[in-house]
Every structure is written in structure tokens, then in C-alpha cells.
C-alpha positions in Angstrom: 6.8 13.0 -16.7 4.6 12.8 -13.5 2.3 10.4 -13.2 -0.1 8.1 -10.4 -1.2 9.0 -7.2 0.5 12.2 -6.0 -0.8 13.8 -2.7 -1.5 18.1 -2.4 0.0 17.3 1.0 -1.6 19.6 4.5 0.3 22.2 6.0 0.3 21.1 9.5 0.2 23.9 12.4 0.6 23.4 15.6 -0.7 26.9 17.6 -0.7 29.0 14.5 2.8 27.9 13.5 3.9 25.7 11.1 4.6 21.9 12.7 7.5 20.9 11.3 7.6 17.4 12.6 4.1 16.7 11.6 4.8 17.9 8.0 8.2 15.5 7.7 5.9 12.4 9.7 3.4 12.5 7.0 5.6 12.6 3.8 7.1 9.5 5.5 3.5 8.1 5.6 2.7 8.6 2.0 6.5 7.5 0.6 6.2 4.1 3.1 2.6 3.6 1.5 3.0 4.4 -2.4 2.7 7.9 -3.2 4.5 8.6 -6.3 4.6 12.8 -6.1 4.5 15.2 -2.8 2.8 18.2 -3.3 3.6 21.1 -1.0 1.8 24.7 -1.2 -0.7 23.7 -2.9 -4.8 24.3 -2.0 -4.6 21.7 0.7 -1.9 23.5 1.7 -3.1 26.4 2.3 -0.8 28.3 0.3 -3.0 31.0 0.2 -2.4 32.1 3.9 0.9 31.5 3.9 3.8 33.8 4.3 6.5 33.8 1.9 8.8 32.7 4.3 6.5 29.9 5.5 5.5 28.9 1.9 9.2 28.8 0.7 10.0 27.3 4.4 7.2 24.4 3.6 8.9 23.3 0.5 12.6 23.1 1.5 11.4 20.7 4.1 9.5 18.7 2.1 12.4 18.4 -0.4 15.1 17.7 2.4 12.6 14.9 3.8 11.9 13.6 0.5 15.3 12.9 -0.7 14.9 12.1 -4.2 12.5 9.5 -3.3 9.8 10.3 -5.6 9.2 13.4 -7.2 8.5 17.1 -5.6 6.1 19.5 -7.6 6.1 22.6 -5.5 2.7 25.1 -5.8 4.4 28.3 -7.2 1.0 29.9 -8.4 0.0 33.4 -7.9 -2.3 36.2 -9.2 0.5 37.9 -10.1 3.0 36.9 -12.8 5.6 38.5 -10.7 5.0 36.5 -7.5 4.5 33.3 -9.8 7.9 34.0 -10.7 9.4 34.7 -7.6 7.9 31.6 -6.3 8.4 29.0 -8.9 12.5 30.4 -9.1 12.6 29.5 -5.1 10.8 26.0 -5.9 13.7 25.4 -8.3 16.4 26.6 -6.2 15.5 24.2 -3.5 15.6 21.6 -5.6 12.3 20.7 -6.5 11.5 18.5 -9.8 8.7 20.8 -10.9 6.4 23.5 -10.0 2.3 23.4 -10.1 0.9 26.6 -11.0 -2.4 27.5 -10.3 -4.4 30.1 -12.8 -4.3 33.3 -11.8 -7.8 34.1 -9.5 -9.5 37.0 -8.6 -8.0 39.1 -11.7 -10.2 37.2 -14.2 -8.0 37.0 -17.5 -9.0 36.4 -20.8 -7.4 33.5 -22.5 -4.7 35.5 -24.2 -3.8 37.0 -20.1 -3.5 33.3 -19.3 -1.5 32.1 -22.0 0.8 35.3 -21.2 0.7 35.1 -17.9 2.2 31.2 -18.0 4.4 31.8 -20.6 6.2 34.6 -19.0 6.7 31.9 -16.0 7.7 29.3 -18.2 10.7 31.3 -20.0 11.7 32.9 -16.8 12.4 29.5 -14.8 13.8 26.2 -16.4 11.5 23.7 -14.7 9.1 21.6 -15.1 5.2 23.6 -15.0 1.9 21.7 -14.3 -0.4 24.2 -15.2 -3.6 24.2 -12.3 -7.2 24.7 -13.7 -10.2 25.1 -10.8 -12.5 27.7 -12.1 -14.4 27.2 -8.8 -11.7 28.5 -7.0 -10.5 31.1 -9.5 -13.9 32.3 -11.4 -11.9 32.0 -15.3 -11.5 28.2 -16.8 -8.7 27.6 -18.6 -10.1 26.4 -22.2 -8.5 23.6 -24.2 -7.0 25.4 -26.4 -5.4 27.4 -24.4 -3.9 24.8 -22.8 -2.9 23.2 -26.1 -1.3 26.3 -26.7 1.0 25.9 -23.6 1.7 22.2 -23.9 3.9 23.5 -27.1 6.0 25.4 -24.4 8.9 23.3 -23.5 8.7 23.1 -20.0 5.2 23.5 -19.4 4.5 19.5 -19.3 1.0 18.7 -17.7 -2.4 20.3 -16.2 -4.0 19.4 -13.1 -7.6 19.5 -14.4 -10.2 19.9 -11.7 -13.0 21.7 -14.1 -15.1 19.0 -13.3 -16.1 18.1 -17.0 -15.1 15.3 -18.6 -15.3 16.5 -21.8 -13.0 19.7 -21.1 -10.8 16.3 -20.3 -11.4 14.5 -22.6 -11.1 17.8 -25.4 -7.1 18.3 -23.7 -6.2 14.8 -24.1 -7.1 14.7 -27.6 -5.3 18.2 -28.3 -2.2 17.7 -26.2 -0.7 14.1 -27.0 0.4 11.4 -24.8 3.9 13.5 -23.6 1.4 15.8 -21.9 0.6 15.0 -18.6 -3.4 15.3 -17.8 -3.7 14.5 -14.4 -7.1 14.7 -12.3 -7.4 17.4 -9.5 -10.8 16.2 -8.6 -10.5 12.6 -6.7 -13.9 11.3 -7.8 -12.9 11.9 -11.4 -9.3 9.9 -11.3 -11.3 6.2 -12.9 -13.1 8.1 -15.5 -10.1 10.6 -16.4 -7.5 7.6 -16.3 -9.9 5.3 -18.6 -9.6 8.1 -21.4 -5.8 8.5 -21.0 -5.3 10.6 -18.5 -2.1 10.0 -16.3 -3.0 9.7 -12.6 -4.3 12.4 -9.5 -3.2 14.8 -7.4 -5.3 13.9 -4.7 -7.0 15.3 -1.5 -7.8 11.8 -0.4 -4.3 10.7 -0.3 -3.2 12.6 2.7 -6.0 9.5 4.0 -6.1 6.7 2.2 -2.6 7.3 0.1 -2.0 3.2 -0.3 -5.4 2.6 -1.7 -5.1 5.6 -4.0 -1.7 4.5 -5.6 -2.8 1.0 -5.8 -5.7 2.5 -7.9 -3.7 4.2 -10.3 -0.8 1.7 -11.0 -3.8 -0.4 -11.7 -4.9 1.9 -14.3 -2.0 2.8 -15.4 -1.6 -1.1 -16.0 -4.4 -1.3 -18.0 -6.3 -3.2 -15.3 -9.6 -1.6 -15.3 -11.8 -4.4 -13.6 -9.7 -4.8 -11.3 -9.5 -1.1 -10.3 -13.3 -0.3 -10.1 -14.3 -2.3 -7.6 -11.0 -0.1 -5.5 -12.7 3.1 -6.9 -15.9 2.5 -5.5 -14.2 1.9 -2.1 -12.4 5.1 -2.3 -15.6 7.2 -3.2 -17.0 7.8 0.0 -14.0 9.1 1.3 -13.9 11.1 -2.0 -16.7 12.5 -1.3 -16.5 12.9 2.5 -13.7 15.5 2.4 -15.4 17.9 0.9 -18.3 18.0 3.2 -16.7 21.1 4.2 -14.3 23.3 2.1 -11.0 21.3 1.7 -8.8 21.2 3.7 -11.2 21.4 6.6 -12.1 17.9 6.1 -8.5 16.2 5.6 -7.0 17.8 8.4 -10.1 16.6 10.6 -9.3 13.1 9.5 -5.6 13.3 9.3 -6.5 14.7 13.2 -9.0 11.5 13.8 -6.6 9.3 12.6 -3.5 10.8 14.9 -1.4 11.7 11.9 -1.1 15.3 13.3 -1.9 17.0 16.7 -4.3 19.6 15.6 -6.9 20.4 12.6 -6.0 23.9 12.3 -6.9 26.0 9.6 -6.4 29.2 9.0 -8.8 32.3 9.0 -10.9 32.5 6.4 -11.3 28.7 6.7 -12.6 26.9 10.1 -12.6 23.7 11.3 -15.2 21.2 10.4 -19.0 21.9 12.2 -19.9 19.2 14.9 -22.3 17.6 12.5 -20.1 17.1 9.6 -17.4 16.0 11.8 -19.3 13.3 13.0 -20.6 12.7 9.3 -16.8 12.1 8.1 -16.0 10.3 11.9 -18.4 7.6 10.4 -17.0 7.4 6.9 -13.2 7.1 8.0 -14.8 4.7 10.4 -16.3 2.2 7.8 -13.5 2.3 5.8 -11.1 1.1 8.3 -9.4 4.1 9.1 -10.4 4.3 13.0 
């Protein structure tokens, strides 16, 4: 159902507040250049220090601006199954075409509290469910077979896998079929991940680079593997370069560089980028043409 290069799109603020503009500019920028999925409120969007009213206020824009042009998978995840809820029934209200759901962190469930915990979402809102596994972020990984488990829920149609391991990848692809999106949330993973059968990114470096990125994965998707590794390799760097810092530090520096948005605010916990590492990523986005 989804597939290619979707972005996990910034939150851009503009003195602590949301910038509004900035957010409809760079959706623009990724639809005019071959992104084929927006992804507000996710972890490059900072969902976790947003309000409720900003986080529900982030995706009815980014639906508005969208228009039906490609698809919107709002971040509806939570550490609590009521909030998941609450969340994912406002994502579908505003008319996105799915919801990405990140596993709950901090509570550390057992399989069986995942499996619950996503199935309770699933029956309570017809919509579309990515399931989101980054054990970095949320100390519990999401096994394979618990995510085979909830590919047999009706709506719960892919997993952003960003475990790092290729065979945890490669162990869900075999288990869930090819109706069951598996889509990379680690950008230095999408060549390996798409060689095996998985279905595209939702990438960090997108917000960047999002024309190279899509032309990577239609290549893939195509079958076209020579011809995408070479594109791969130009990619890393920057793959690797925005996570000098914790994301989104990095993107939002760039994006910043680059003039996409006025400012490279974060928000507390996170700060921006040191002096060093700015000037690390300054000469990346530099040799890749980007300033």
C-alpha cells in the first residue's frame, strides 16, 4: 500500500512556535521533487514535544497542503494505548491515508503488551497502521513474530523497521508476505532492505536530498539494482551526516543551510548542532551539491 521514498517531514518553528509557512514550503519541495509519502509527527518531527493541539494542528496542514497528491501517514504513536487512540482517531478525521505508530517507549512491554497494545489501536480506528520499530529510541524491539502476528490484523499493513539488523528484516519479510509493507526507517539500510524485498524508506535524508532518494527507490522498485548503487553510495554520506548529532538536530541544520526554513530550532531536550559538527555536515551538504 505505501511504498518508495516517503519523508518523516521537520516541524519547522519559528521563535518557539510552529512556522506554518515553512511546513506548507517544504511539502511543496518534496511533492515537486518525487516524494511519494509525507510524514508528519513523526521523530523528525518532534512529536514528542509537541502539544496536542500543535501535533493534531501539524497534520491538518500537511493534509490541506497535500491535497491528495501522494499519500499522508500521520505519527499517531504513544506510550499509552489511550493516547495512541486519541491520536490515530484525529489522523483519520483529518483525512489522512494512514497512521505510523511508533512502539510504545519507556513502559517496556513484553511481546504480548505490544501485540495488545496495537491491536487495541487497530480495532478502535479503521485506517491504515504502519507499525514503528526503533528499540534505540524505545528500549523493547519488536520481534518478528510479533509483527507477523499483527500483519494478520486487517488494517495493520506495514512496519517501519529501523532495528538496524538485516536479518530481523530479512526474518519479517519472509514471515509477512509481499501485501505487507516493510519499509526501511534507517536511510543507510534502504539498498540492502529493498534488494531483499523490502518496499521503500521513510527517510531522514529526504527532507535534503528528497529527488535523489525517490529516484533511488523507483530504481529499486524497478528492479534496477546496478543502476541504483552507484545513487546509494552518493546518498551515504549525507546518510550518515545527519546523524552526527541526534536527529533532527542535523536535518533542520541543513534544511537551515540550505534556506529551506528560517531557523534550526529544536526543542528542549534536543539542541542545535555543536560548532564542530555543523561545520562537519556544512562540508558534506557542500560536496554533494547542496550549497
Amino acid at each position: 500500500m505505501f511504498r518508495g521514498a516517503m519523508v518523516a517531514i521537520v516541524t519547522p518553528f519559528k521563535g518557539g512556535l510552529l512556522d506554518e509557512a515553512a511546513l506548507r514550503d517544504l511539502i511543496d519541495f518534496q511533492i515537486a521533487n518525487g516524494t511519494q509519502g509525507i510524514i508528519p509527527c513523526g521523530t523528525t518531527g518532534e512529536s514528542a514535544t509537541l502539544s496536542f493541539q500543535e501535533h493534531e494542528r501539524v497534520v491538518e496542514i500537511t493534509v490541506e497542503q497535500v491535497g491528495k497528491r501522494v499519500p499522508v501517514i500521520a505519527g499517531s504513536g504513544s506510550n499509552s494505548t489511550g493516547e495512541a487512540i486519541r491520536l490515530t482517531k484525529h489522523a483519520k478525521t483529518a483525512g489522512a491515508d494512514g497512521a505510523l505508530m511508533i512502539s510504545p517507549y519507556y513502559n517496556k512491554p513484553t511481546q504480548e503488551g505490544l501485540y495488545q497494545h496495537f491491536r487495541k489501536v487497530a480495532e478502535a480506528v479503521d485506517i491504515p497502521i504502519v507499525l514503528y520499530n526503533i528499540p534505540g529510541r524505545t528500549a523493547v524491539n519488536m520481534e518478528p513474530d510479533t509483527i507477523a502476528r499483527l500483519a494478520k490484523i486487517d488494517n495493520i499493513v506495514g512496519v517501519k523497521e529501523a532495528s538496524g539488523s538485516m536479518k530481523q528484516i530479512t526474518d519479517i519479510i519472509a514471515r509477512c508476505g509481499d501485501d505487507f509493507s516493510v519499509v526501511s526507517g534507517e536511510d543507510f539500510l534502504t539498498f540492502p532492505l529493498m534488494c531483499v524485498g523490502g518496499k521503500g524508506v521513510i527517510s531522514v535524508t529526504s527532507n535534503i536530498a528528497p529527488r535523489d532518494m525517490s529516484d533511488l527507490c523507483s530504481l529499486l522498485l524497478e528492479g534496477k539494482v546496478a543502476e541504483a548503487r552507484p545513487l546509494y553510495y552518493k546518498l551515504l554520506p549525507l546518510c550518515h551526516g545527519l546523524f552526527y548529532e541526534t536527529n533532527p538536530a542535523p536535518v533542520k541544520a541543513a534544511l537551515a543551510m540550505m534556506k529551506k526554513i528560517e531557523s534550526d530550532e529544536v526543542r528542549l531536550p534536543l539542541v542545535q548542532m555543536s560548532e564542530a559538527n555543523r561545520e562537519r555536515l556544512r562540508r558534506d551538504l557542500q560536496a554533494y551539491g547542496l550549497l
